[in-house]
C-alpha positions as CSV (number, residue, x, y, z in Angstrom):
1,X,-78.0,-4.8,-30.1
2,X,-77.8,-8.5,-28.7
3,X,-75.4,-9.3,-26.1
4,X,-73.2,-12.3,-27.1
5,X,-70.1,-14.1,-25.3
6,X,-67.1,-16.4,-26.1
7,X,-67.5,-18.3,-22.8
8,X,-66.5,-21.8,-24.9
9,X,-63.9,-20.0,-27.0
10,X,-62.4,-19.1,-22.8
11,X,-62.9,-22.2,-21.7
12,X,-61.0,-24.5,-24.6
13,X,-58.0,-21.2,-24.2
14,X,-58.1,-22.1,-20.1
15,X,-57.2,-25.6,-21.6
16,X,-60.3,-27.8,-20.6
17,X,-61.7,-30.6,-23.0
18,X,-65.6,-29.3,-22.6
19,X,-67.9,-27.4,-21.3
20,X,-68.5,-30.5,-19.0
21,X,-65.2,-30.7,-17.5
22,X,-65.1,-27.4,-16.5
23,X,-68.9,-27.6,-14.8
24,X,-66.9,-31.0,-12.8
25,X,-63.9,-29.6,-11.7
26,X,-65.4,-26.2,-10.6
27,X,-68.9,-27.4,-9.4
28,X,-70.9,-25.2,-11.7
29,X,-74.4,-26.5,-12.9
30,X,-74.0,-27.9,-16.5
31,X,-77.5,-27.0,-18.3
32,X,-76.8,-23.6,-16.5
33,X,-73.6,-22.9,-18.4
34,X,-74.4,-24.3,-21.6
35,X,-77.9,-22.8,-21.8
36,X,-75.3,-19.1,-21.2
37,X,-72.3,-20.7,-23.7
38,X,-75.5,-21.3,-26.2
39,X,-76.9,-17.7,-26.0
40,X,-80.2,-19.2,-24.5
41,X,-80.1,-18.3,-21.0
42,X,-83.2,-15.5,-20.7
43,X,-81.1,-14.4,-17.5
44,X,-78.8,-15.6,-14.8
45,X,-77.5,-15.0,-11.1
46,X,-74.4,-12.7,-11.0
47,X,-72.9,-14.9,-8.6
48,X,-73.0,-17.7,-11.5
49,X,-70.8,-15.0,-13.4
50,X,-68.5,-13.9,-11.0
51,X,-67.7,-17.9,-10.8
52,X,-67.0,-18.7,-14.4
53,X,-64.9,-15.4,-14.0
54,X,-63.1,-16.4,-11.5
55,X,-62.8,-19.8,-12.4
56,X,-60.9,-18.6,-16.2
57,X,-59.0,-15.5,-14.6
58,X,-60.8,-13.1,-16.0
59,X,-63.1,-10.2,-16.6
60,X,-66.6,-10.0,-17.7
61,X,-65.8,-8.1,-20.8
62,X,-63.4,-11.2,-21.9
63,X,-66.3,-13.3,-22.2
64,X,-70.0,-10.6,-23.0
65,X,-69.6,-8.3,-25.6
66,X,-72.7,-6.1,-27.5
67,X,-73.3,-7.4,-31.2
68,X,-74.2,-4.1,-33.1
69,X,-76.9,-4.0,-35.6
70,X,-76.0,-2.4,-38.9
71,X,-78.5,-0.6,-40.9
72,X,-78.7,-3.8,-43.1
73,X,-79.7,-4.9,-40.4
74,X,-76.5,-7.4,-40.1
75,X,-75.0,-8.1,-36.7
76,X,-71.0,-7.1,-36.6
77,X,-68.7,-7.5,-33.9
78,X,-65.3,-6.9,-32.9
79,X,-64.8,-11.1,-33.8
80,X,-66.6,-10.7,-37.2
81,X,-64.0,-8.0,-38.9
């Protein structure tokens, strides 16, 4: 299982141009959100969460889900049906 998230899929929906603009207008670290938007970040402050959150109106499960391996060993999720 790998855990995955749309958090640039939310933030072009919440109608910003980048990843950029959102870090400007609600004061969130850049290299810190793109290194979670990129899948890279090896962890991260809940408090950094609860912000992004808050600053798309909306839940945790709208922007992590799990990535199930198959026995193919071939990752499927809910986006890749």
């Amino acid at each position: 299982m790998k855990l995955k998230n749309n958090l640039k899929i939310q933030i072009i929906l919440n109608g910003y141009k980048s990843m950029k603009q959102f870090c400007e207008v609600h004061n969130l670290t850049y290299d810190t959100i793109n290194r979670l938007a990129n899948g890279r970040a090896t962890s991260f402050h809940f408090e950094t969460i609860t912000e992004v959150c808050k600053a798309l109106n909306c839940d945790v499960g709208d922007i992590f889900y799990i990535e199930e391996e198959s026995k193919q060993g071939v990752y499927h999720n809910e986006y890749s049906k």
